[in-house]
C-alpha positions in Angstrom: 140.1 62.3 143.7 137.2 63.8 142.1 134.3 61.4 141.4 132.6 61.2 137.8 128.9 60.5 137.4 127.4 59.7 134.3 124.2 62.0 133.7 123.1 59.7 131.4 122.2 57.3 133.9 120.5 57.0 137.3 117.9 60.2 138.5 118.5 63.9 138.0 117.0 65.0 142.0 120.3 62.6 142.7 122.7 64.1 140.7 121.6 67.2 142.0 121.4 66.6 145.6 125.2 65.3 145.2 126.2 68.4 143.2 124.3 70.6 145.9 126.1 69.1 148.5 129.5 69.6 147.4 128.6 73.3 146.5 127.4 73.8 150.3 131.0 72.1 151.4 132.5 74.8 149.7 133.7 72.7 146.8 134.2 73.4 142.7 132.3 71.0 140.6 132.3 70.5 136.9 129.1 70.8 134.7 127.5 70.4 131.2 126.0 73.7 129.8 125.1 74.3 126.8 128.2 74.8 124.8 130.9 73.8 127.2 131.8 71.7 130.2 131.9 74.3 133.3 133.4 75.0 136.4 130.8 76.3 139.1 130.9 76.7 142.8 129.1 79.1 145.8 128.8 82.3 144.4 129.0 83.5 148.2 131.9 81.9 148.9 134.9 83.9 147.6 137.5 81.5 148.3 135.9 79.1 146.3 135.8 81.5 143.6 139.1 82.4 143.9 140.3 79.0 143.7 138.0 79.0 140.6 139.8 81.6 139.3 143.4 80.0 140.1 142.5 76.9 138.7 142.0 78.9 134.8 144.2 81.1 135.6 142.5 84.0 135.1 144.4 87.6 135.7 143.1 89.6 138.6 140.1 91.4 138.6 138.2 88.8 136.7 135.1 88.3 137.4 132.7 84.8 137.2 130.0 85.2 135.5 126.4 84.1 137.7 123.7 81.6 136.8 120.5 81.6 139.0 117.5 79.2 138.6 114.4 81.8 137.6 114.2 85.4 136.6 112.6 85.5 139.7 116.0 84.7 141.8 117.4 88.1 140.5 115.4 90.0 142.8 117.4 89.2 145.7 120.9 90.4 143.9 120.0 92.8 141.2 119.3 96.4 142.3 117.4 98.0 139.0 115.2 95.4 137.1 113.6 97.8 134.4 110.8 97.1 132.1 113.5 96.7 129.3 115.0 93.7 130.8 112.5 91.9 132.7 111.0 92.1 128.6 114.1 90.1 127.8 114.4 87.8 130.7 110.5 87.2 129.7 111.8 86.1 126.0 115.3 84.8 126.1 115.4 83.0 130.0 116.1 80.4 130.3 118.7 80.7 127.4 121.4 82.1 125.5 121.3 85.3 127.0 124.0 87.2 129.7 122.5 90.3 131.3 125.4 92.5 132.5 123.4 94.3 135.4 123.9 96.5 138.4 124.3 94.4 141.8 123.0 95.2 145.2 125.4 96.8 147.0 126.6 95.0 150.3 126.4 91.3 148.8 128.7 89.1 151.0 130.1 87.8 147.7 133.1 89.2 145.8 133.3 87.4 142.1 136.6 88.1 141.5 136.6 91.8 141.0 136.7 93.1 144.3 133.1 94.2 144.2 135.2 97.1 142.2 133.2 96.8 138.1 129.7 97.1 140.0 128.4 94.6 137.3 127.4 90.7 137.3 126.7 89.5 134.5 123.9 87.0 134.8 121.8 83.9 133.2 119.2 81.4 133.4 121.0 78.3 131.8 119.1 76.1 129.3 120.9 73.4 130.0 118.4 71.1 132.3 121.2 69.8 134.5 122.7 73.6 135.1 118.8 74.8 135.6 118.2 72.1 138.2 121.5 72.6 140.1 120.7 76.4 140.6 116.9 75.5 141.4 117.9 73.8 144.4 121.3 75.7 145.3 120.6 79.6 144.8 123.2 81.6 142.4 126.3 79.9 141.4 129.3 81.3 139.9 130.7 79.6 136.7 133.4 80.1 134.2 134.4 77.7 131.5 136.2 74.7 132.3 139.5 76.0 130.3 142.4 77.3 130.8 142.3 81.2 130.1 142.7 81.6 126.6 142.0 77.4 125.3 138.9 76.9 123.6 135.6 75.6 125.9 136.1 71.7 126.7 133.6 70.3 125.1 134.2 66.7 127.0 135.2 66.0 130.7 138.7 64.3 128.6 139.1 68.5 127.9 138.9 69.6 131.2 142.7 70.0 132.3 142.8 69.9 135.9 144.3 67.8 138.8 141.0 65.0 139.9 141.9 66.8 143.4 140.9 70.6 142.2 137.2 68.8 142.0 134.9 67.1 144.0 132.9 65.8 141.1 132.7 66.1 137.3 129.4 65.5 135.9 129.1 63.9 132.4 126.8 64.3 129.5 128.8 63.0 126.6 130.6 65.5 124.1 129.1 68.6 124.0 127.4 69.8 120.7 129.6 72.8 119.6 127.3 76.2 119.3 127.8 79.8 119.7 128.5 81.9 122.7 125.8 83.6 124.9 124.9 87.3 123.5 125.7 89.8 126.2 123.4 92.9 127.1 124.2 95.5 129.1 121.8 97.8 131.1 122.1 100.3 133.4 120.3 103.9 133.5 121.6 105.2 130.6 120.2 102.3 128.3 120.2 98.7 127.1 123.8 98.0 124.8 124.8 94.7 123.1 128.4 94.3 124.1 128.5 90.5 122.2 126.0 89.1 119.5 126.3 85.6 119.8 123.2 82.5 120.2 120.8 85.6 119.5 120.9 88.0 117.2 120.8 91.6 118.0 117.4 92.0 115.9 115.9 89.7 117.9 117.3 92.0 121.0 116.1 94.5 119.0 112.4 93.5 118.5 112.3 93.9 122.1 114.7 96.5 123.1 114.0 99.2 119.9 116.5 101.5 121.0 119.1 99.2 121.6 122.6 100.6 121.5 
């Protein structure tokens, strides 16, 4: 049965060296970000992420979105950092904003797609547990904590799931209810908003001009 800790109470290196340690077991946890209770788990272990998957019921060829620790971090998995973006990682990280970048080829990870979209889409969370967790663990793969299709659980009482699909479920309370990240994608032919969401495209657009 999945344990609950209260993030309200007791040290944060704890809670983190508890949640680290189930991620290197090979476990799915469940965290506060900034909007919505999360599922998250090895981003290198892809049957974890499958499992992931299984548990929201995702179709096939789905793939988890990434959050890393630092701007820094995307070094090691990202193939083409241009000026463009690391200007917007620079503004917006940590924070509301998903980059929807090219991967290295080769990465002993498979998302959910099959390695087949060549995208990942990736952020530095805001939200100080998230930003902690990936600090200490390296790039984990998340997805909401809802069935495919329900709207983001915005308490752990949301979060639909057998207490056996987890190994723990990290509280923060109910979750104040905001918007979405915006979503960016860039590649060589540009830098395109594909959502507007927690940041507006003219602030995108006071760093990308040409933004299509």
């Amino acid at each position: 049965m999945a344990k609950t800790v209260d993030l309200k109470k007791g040290e944060l290196a704890r809670h983190v060296s508890k949640a680290a340690k189930a991620i290197a077991d090979g476990y799915i946890i469940a965290i506060p970000m900034e909007n919505s209770y999360a599922f998250a788990c090895d981003a290198f272990r892809a049957d974890t992420v499958r499992a992931m998957h299984v548990l929201r019921g995702d179709s096939i060829f789905t793939a988890a979105q990434v959050i890393v620790g630092s701007a820094k971090t995307t070094n090691g998995i990202i193939r083409e950092i241009t000026p463009e973006i690391k200007a917007l990682m620079r503004k917006f990280w940590p924070g509301m904003l998903s980059l929807n970048l090219r991967p290295y080829e080769g990465l002993s990870w498979d998302l959910g797609d099959a390695n087949q979209l060549d995208r990942v889409s990736v952020r530095v969370p805001r939200a100080t547990f998230a930003k902690a967790l990936t600090a200490h663990t390296g790039p984990l793969a998340i997805a909401s904590a809802a069935r495919k299709g329900l709207q983001p659980p915005l308490t752990l009482d949301e979060v639909l799931v057998m207490d056996t699909d987890l190994a723990i479920k990290f509280n923060n309370g109910k979750l104040r209810k905001s918007a979405q990240s915006t979503i960016v994608e860039a590649d060589e032919s540009g830098v395109r908003l594909l959502r507007e969401g927690a940041i507006s495209r003219a602030e995108i657009k006071k760093i990308v001009p040409n933004l299509g």
